[in-house]
C-alpha positions in Angstrom: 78.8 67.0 107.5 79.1 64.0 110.4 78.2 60.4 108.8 74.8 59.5 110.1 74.3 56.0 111.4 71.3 54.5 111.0 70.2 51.2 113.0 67.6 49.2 113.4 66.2 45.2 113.7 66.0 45.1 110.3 67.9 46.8 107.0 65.9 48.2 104.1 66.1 45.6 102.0 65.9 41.7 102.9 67.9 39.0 101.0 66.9 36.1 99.9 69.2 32.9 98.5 68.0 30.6 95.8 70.1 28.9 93.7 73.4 30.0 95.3 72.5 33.4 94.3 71.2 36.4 96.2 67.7 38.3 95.6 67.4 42.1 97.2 64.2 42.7 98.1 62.7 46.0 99.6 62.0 44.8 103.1 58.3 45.5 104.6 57.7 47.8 107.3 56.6 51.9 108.1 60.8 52.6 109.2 61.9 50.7 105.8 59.3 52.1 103.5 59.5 55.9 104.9 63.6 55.9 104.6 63.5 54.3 101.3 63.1 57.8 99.5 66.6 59.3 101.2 68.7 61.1 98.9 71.1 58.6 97.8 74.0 60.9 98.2 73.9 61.8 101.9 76.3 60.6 103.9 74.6 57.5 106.0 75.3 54.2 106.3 72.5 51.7 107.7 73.3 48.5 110.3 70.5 45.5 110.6 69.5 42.3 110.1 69.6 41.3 106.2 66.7 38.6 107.0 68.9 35.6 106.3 69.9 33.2 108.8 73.5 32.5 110.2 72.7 28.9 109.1 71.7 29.7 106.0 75.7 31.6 104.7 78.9 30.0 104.8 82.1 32.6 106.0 82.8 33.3 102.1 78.5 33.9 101.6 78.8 36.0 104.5 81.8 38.4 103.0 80.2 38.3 99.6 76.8 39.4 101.0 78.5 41.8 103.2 80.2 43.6 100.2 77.0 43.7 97.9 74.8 45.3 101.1 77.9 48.1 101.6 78.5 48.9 97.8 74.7 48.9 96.6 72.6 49.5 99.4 74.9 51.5 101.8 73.8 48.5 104.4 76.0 46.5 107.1 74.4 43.7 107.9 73.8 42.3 111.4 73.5 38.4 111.1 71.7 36.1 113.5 70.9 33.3 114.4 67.8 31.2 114.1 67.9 30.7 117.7 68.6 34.5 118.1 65.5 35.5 116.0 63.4 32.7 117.9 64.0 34.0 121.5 64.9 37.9 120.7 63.0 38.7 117.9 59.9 36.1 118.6 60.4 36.4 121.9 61.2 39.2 123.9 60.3 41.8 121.2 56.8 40.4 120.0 55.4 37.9 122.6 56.9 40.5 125.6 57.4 44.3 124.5 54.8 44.4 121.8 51.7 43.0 123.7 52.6 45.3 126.2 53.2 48.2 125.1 50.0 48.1 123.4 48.3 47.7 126.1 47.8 44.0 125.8 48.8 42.7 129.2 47.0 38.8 128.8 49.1 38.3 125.4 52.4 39.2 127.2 54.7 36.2 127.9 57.6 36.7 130.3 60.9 34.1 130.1 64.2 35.1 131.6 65.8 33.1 128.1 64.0 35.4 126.2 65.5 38.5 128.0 68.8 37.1 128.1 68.8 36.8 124.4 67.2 40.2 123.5 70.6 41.5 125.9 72.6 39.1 123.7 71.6 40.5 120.7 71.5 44.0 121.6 75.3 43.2 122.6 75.6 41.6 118.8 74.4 44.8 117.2 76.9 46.8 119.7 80.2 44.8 118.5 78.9 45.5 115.0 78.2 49.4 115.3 81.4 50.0 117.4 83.3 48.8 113.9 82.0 51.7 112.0 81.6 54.7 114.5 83.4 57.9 114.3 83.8 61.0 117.2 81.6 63.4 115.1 79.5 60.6 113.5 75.4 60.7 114.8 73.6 57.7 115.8 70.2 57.1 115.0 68.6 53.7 116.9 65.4 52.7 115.8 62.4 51.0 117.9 61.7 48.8 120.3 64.3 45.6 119.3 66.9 47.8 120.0 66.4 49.2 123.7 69.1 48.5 125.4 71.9 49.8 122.5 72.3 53.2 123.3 73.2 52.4 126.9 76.0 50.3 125.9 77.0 52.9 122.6 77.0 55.4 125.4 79.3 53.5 127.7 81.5 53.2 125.0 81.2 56.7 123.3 80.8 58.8 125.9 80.4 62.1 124.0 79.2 61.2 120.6 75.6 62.0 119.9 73.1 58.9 120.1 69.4 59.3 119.0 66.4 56.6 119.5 63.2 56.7 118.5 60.3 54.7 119.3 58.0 53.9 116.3 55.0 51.9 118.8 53.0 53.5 121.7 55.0 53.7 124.5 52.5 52.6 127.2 51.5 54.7 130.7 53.2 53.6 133.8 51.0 51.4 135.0 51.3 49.6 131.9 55.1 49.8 131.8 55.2 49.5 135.6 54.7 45.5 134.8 57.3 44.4 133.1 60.2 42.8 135.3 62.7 44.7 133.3 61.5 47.8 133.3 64.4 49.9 134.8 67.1 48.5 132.4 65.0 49.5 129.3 64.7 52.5 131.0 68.4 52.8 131.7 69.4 51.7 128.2 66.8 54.0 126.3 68.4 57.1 128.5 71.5 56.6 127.3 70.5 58.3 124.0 70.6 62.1 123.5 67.8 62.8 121.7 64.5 60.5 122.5 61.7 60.6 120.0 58.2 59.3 119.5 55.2 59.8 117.5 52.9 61.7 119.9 53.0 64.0 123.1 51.1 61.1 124.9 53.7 59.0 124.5 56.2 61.4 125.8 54.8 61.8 128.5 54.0 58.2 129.5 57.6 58.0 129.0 58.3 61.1 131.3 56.4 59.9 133.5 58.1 55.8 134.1 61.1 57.7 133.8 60.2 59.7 137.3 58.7 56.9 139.3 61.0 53.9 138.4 64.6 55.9 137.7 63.6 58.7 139.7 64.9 61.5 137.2 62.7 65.0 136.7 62.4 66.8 133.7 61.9 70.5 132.6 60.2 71.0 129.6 61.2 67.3 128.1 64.5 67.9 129.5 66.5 65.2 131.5 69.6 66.6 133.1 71.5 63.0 133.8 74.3 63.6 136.0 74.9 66.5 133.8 74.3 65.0 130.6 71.3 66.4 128.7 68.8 64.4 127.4 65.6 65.6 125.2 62.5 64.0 125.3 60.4 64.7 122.1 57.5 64.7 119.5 58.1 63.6 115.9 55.5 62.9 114.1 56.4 60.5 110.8 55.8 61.7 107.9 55.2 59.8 103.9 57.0 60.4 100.6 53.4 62.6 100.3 54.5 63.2 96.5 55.2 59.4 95.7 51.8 58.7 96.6 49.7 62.0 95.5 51.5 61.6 92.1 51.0 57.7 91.9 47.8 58.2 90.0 50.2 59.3 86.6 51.9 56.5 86.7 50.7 54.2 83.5 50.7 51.3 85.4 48.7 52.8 88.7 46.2 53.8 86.0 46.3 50.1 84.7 45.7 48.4 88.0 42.6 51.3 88.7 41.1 50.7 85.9 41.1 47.3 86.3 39.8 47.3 90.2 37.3 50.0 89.1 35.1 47.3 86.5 35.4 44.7 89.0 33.9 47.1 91.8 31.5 48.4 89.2 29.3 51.2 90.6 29.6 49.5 94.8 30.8 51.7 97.3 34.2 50.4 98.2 35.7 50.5 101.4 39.6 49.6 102.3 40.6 48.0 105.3 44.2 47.6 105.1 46.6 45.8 108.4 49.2 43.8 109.4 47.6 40.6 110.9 48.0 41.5 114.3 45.6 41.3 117.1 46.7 44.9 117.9 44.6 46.5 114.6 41.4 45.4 115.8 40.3 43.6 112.8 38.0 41.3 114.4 36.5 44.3 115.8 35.9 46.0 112.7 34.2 43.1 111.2 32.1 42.8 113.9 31.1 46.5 113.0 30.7 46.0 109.6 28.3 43.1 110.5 26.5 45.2 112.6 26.0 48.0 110.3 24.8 45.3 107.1 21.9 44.6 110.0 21.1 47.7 110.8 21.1 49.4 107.5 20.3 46.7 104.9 19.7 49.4 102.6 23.4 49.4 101.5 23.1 45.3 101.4 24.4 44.8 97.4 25.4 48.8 97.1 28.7 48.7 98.8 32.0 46.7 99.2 34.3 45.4 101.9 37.8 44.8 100.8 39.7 43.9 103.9 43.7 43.3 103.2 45.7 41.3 105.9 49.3 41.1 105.2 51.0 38.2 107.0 52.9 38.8 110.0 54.9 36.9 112.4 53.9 33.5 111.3 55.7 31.9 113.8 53.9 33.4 116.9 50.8 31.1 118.2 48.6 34.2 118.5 49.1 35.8 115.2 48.2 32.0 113.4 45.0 31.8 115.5 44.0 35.5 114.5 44.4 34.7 111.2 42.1 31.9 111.7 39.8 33.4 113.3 39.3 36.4 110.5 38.6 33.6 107.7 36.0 32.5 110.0 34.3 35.6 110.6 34.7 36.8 107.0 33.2 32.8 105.8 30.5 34.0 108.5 30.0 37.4 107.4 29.6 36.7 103.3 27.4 33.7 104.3 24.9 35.7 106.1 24.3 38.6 103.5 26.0 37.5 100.3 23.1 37.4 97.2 23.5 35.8 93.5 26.5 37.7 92.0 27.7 39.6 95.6 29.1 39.0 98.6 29.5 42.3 101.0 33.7 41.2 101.6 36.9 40.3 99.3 39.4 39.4 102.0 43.2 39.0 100.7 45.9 37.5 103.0 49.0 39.0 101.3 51.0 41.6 100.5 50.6 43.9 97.5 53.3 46.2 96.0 52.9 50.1 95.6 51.4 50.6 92.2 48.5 47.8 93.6 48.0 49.5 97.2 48.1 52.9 95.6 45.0 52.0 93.0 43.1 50.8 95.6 43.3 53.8 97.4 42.2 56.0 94.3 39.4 53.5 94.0 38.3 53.6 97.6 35.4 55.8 98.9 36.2 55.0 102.3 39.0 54.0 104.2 38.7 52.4 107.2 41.5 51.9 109.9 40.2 51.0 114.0 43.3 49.8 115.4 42.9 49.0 119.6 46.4 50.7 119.6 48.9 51.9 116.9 52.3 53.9 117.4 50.8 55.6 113.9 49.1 54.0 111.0 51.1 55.2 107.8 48.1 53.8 105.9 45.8 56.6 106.7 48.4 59.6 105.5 49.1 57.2 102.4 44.9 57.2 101.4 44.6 61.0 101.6 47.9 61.4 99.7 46.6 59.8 97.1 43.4 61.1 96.3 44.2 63.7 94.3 39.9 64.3 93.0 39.7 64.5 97.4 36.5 62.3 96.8 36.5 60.1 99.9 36.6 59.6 103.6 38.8 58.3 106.5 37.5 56.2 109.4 40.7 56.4 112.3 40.7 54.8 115.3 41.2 57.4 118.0 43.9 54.6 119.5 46.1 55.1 116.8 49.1 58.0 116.6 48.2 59.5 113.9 44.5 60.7 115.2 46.4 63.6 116.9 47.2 65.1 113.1 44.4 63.9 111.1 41.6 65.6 113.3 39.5 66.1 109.5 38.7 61.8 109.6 35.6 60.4 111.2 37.6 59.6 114.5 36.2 56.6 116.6 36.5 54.4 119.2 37.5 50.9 117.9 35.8 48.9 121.4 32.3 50.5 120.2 31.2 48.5 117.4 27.7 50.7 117.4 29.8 54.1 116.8 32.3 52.6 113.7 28.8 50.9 112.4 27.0 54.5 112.7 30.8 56.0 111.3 30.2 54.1 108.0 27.1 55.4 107.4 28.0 58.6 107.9 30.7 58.5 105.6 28.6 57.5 102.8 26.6 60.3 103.1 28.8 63.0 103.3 28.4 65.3 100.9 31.0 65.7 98.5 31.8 69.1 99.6 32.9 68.5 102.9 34.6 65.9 102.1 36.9 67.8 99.5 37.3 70.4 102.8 38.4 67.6 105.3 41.1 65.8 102.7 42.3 69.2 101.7 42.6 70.3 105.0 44.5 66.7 105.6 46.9 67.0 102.8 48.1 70.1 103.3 49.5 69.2 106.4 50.6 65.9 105.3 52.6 68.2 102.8 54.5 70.1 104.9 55.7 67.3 107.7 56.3 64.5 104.9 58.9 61.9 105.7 62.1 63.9 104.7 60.9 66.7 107.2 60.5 63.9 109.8 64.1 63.1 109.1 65.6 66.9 109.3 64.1 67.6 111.8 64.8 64.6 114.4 68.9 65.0 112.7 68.7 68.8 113.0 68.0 68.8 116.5 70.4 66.1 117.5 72.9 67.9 115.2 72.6 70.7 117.4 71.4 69.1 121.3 74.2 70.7 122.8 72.6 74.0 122.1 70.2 73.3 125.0 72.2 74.1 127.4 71.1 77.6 126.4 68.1 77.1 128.0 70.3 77.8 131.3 71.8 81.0 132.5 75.0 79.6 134.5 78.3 78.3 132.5 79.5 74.5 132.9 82.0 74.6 136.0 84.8 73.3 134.1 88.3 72.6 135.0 90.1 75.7 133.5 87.4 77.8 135.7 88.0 75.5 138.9 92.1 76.1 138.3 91.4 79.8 138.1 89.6 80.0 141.5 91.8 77.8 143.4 94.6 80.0 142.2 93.2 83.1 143.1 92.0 81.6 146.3 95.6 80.6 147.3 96.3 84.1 147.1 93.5 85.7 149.3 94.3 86.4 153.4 90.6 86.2 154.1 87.9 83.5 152.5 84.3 83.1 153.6 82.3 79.9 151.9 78.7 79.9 151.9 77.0 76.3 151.5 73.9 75.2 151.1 73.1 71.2 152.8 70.5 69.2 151.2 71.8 68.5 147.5 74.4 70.8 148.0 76.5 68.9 150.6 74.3 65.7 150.6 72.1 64.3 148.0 68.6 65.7 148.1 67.5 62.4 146.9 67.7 60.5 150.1 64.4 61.2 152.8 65.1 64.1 155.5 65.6 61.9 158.3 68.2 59.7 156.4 70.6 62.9 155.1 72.8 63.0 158.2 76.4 64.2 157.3 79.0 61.3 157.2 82.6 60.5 158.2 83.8 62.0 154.7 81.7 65.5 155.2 83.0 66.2 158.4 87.0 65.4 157.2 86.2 67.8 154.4 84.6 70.5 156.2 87.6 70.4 158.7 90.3 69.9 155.8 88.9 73.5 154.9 88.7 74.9 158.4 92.4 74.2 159.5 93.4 77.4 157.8 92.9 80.2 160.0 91.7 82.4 156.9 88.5 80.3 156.0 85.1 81.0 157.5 82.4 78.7 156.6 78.4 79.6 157.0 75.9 76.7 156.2 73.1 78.0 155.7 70.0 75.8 155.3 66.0 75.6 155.3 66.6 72.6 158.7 65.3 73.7 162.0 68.0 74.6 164.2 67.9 72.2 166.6 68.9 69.7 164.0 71.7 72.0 162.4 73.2 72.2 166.0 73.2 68.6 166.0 75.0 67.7 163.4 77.0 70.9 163.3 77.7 72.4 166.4 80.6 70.7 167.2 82.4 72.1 164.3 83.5 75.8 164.3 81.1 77.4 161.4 78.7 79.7 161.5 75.0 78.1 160.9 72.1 80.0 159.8 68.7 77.6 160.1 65.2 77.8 158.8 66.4 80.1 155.3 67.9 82.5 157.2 65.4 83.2 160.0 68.2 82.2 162.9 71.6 82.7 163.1 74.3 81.2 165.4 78.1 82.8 164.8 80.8 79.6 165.8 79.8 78.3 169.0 77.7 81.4 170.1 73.9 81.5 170.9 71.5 81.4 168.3 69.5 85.0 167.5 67.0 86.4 164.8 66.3 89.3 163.0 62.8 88.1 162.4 59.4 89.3 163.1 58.4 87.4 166.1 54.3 87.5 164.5 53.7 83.9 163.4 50.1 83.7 164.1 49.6 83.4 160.1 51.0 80.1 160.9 47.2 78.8 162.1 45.7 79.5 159.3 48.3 78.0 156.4 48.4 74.9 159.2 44.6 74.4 158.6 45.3 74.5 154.5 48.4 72.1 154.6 46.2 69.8 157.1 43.7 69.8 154.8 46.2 68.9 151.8 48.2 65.6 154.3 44.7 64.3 154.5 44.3 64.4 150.7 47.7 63.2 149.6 49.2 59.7 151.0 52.2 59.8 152.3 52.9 63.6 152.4 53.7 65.3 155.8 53.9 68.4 157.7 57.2 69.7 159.1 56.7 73.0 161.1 59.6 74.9 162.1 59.5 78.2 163.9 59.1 81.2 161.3 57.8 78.5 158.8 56.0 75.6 157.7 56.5 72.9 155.5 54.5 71.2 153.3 56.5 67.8 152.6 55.3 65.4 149.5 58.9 63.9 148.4 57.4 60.0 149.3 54.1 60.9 147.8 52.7 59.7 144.0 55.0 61.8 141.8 52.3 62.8 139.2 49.3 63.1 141.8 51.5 65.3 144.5 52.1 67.7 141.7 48.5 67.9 140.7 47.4 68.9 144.5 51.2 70.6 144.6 49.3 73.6 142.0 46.0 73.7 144.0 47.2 73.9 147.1 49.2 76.9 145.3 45.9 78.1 143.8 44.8 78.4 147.3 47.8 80.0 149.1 48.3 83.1 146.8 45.9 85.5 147.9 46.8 84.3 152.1 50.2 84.7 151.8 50.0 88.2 149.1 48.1 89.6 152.5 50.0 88.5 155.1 53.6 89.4 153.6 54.5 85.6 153.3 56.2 83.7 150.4 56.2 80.4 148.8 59.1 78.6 148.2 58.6 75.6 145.8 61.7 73.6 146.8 63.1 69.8 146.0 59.8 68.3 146.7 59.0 70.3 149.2 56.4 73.6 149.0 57.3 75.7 152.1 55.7 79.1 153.5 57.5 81.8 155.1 57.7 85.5 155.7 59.3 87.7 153.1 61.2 89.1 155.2 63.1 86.2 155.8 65.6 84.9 153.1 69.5 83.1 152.6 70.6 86.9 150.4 69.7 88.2 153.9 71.6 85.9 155.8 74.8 86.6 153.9 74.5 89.5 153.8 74.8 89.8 157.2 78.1 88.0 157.3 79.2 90.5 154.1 78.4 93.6 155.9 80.1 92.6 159.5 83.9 91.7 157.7 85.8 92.2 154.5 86.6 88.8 152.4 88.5 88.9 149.8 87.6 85.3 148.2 83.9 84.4 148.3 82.5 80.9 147.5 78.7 80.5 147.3 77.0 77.1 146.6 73.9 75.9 146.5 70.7 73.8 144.7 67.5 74.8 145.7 65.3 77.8 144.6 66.0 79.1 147.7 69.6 79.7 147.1 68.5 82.0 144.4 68.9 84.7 147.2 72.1 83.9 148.3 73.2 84.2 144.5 71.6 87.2 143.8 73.2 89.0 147.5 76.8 87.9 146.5 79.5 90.6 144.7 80.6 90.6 141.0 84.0 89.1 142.5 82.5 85.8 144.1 82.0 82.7 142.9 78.9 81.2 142.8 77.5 77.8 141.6 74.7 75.9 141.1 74.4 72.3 142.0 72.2 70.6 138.7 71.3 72.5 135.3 68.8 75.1 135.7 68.1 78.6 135.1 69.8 80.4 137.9 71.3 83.2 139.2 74.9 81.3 139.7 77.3 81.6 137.4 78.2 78.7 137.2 76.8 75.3 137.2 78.2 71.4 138.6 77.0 68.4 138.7 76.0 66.4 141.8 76.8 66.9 145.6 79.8 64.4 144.9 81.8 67.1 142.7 81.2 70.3 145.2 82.6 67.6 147.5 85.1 67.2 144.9 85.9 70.7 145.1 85.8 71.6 149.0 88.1 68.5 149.1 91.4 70.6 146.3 90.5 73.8 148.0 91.6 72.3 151.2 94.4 70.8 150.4 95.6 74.1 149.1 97.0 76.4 151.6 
């Protein structure tokens, strides 16, 4: 069983000195709370922040501490800085990546000090971790302080399994597109294995920055990085769902209701429970709860407001103005409806422990929780946990994460004070019936994806990330395999290579009219034809005027336009081809029609085919008009005997009767080889795999499901591998 790692900003517990002596307090927080309930016999350590200063510990402080947090906690602490936690934690975390990434642009503070620090600190953590990390160890790298750490763990470890996972909202691009630095967070976040957050929206957001800024595609949440895999994913977070259903048994939770229950009397209560952050939409929600005391002053004296704000991040400007501004509107609030012996709000600024938060959710009839944007809200699955009579109901901002899995709440839009105002109302009069049926419904699945299935199954499947590469036919072309066919090439009297260009030879990454073969291609290419027994075919989807260009001066054979011309050496070019290309009018008029309604796309026409061009276009809006266009071809081309090839950002039409397989085959029929090499990247190339012998060798360029039996990397390692062969005679 490997030694799982855990990281984060913070450790589960936060220290305290008074007196020369140390005080261990649970530390606050949805990652702290949710892992506090892990068996305390699996193997884990757990590296943070202890929440005591550098300043604050003297070097023998600092062991002692250290020894306590290893021996009783299973923690190594991280210590900083009070400048560090001014300008990293302050700083870049909550004045830059916090605002942001929940979508508050105007709170969002940019400082290069700032960034430099958050790298500083990231770097601290790093020369902490590497003290404790074994080869078969997992790494687990929690939230948004902590960006840039699997990067450098990766750099460092370059096979050991590194995990992240986000715990806010990780915003859409053209959120994330603002910050200056953007592609490093990127970069560093990439350099995990497994990459988790709370909902599919966020994954894709993510999918999607990672596309337009890094330029990297994914299948099904899957990142091939220069051949490492990377997995993209949704874990919900789950709640010790037993701690809190059973709470209610507990003497002293009894105690504490009991209490809360005469003071409440017979008023309907609702719970409104946050951090004090401008994110929750507290001010919002008051604003509703004003509105709804006007316009149903019926309830005025028959219901109860008890709005919790637990201090947070004291030190920020923003967060000590909020705080001031919801005493105002509370004062404003209570003095516009209270009456002799009521006042519609009890508003607490502080923190309350479990047995306190879980006998105000027994007592609450209503719950209500409107954040403008939340990763999750661990609140809401706490409330219906604990009410076991399932008398009551759940208000959820349709903003926050965990809307997706509690579909059963009264789901709103915080920005529309009318709807939460009308929300309330409709709460209190919902039968009881349906509201046992909605809770019920709630719990059930709160049941089964608690917080210890949360943690199985984000370790299971980085346990096992490897295992993905099942998704892909072809074998890893490693070196055993490359030693094998040089060997048995050395040995063959007559060796024909087949090769694909763009991605194959070149990377498919750079625009058409920049991918001219260089000074290295060419030396390789010779290196391989100065022995009398190679032949080489390229075969590629250019026209061939442009294949004669660059090529013609070499002696290979060149087959242009997927195998619709062929030119042997330095003969003339010839085609097997139907010489019908008057479909070509009418899928002209379609692909016009598509130019006009996609910037930057183009239209290459070549002489059996045409080409539909969108590689410079807006990633995400090219593929939406990439499947109607699609939509629109099918029944054209399944009358007219034409194909579709969906290629590397590229959507070309051509007849059927024209394909690579066909092209070689032509080569395999006219003379005997004895060693065949067959590479390629495209879709296209499918039919050059499927045409070759059980003897050949075939490879793929990039992890995909393919034909090839084999699979490499990049362009640079079938260079790589041209280059040996060559130098082997």
């Amino acid at each position: 069983m490997p030694k799982i790692i855990i990281i984060s900003n913070r450790l589960p517990v936060t220290v305290e000195k008074k007196s020369n002596e140390f005080i261990f307090k649970q530390s606050a927080g949805g990652l702290a709370t949710g892992l506090s309930s892990l068996p305390s016999d699996m193997d884990y350590i757990w590296i943070g922040n202890p929440g005591i200063t550098l300043e604050n510990l003297n070097n023998d402080e600092r062991t002692k501490l250290k020894f306590k947090l290893i021996n009783n906690y299973k923690c190594i602490p991280v210590f900083l800085s009070s400048e560090n936690i001014k300008y990293y934690y302050n700083g870049y975390s909550n004045r830059t990546i916090w605002p942001l990434f929940h979508y508050f642009p105007l709170h969002t503070f940019y400082d290069q000090l700032t960034w430099d620090e958050y790298k500083k600190v990231n770097k601290i953590f790093f020369n902490e971790v590497i003290n404790y990390v074994k080869d078969d160890d997992l790494i687990w790298i929690h939230d948004y302080h902590l960006m840039l750490l699997p990067e450098f763990l990766r750099k460092k470890f370059p096979s050991i399994k590194i995990g992240f996972f986000l715990h806010i909202p990780f915003p859409s691009y053209e959120i994330f597109r603002i910050l200056p630095n953007r592609k490093e967070i990127l970069d560093g976040i990439l350099g995990s294995d497994l990459i988790g957050f709370h909902t599919y929206s966020y994954v894709r957001h993510f999918l999607s920055s990672v596309l337009r800024i890094c330029g990297y595609e994914n299948h099904f949440g899957i990142i091939n990085l220069s051949g490492r895999i990377i997995k993209v994913d949704v874990f919900p977070m789950g709640i010790d769902y037993d701690k809190f259903h059973n709470a209610d048994k507990d003497e002293k939770v009894k105690k504490e209701r009991n209490e809360l229950q005469k003071k409440v009397k017979k008023l309907k209560v609702i719970l409104s429970i946050d951090r004090a952050d401008y994110t929750k939409g507290i001010l919002q929600r008051l604003e509703a709860f004003d509105l709804f005391l006007d316009k149903y002053p019926e309830y005025i004296e028959k219901i109860l407001l008890i709005m919790i704000a637990v201090p947070s991040r004291p030190k920020i400007d923003s967060y000590n103005k909020l705080k001031n501004q919801i005493a105002e509107l509370v004062g404003n609030i209570n003095g516009k409806y209270s009456t002799l012996g009521w006042s519609p709000i009890w508003y607490l600024y502080k923190s309350f422990s479990f047995k306190t938060l879980a006998a105000l959710y027994s007592v609450a009839d209503i719950v209500m929780l409107t954040p403008l944007r939340d990763g999750m809200n661990l609140v809401a699955k706490e409330f219906i946990a604990c009410k076991n009579n399932k008398r009551g109901v759940l208000i959820l901002s349709e903003m926050a994460g965990v809307a997706e899995e509690l579909a059963e709440a009264l789901i709103v839009n915080p920005n529309n004070k009318f709807e939460v105002a009308d929300s309330i109302r409709t709460a209190l009069k919902m039968p009881y019936n349906e509201q046992a049926n909605r809770i019920g419904k709630m719990q059930n699945r709160l049941q089964s994806n608690n917080i210890f299935k949360w943690f199985e199954s984000f370790i299971d499947k980085l346990k096992n990330i490897n295992n993905y590469y099942i998704f892909f036919v072809s074998t890893r072309f490693i070196k055993e395999i490359e030693d094998a066919m040089i060997s048995e090439y050395i040995k063959m009297n007559r060796r024909i290579f087949f090769f694909d260009y763009d991605g194959t030879l070149t990377s498919f990454k750079e625009r058409p009219e920049k991918a001219k073969p260089d000074a290295e291609l060419y030396s390789i290419l010779n290196k391989l034809l100065s022995d009398k027994k190679n032949k080489i075919v390229l075969i590629s989807g250019r026209d061939r005027l442009t294949l004669d260009k660059w090529f013609g001066g070499l002696n290979i054979s060149l087959v242009a336009e997927h195998g619709a011309w062929t030119k042997e050496n330095s003969n003339e070019w010839f085609t097997n081809a139907s010489l019908d290309t008057e479909w070509k009018k009418e899928i002209s008029n379609i692909f016009k029609l598509y130019v006009d309604r996609t910037p930057k796309s183009f239209i290459e026409e070549k002489d059996y085919s045409i080409v539909w061009h969108y590689r410079n276009a807006d990633p995400d809006f090219a593929v939406m008009r990439l499947r109607e266009m699609k939509g629109d071809l099918l029944d054209i081309v399944a009358n007219l005997n034409l194909g579709i090839i969906d290629g590397n950002k590229v959507l070309e039409v051509k007849s059927l009767d024209i394909n690579k397989g066909k092209a070689c085959s032509y080569f395999l029929n006219k003379e005997k080889f004895d060693f065949i090499l067959t590479i390629g990247d495209d879709w296209t190339d499918e039919d050059m795999f499927s045409a070759m012998p059980e003897n050949a060798y075939s490879i793929k360029v990039g992890i995909a499901n393919s034909k090839a039996k084999y699979w490499i990397n990049s362009y640079k390692e079938v260079r790589s591998l041209i280059n040996k062969i060559g130098d082997r005679k």
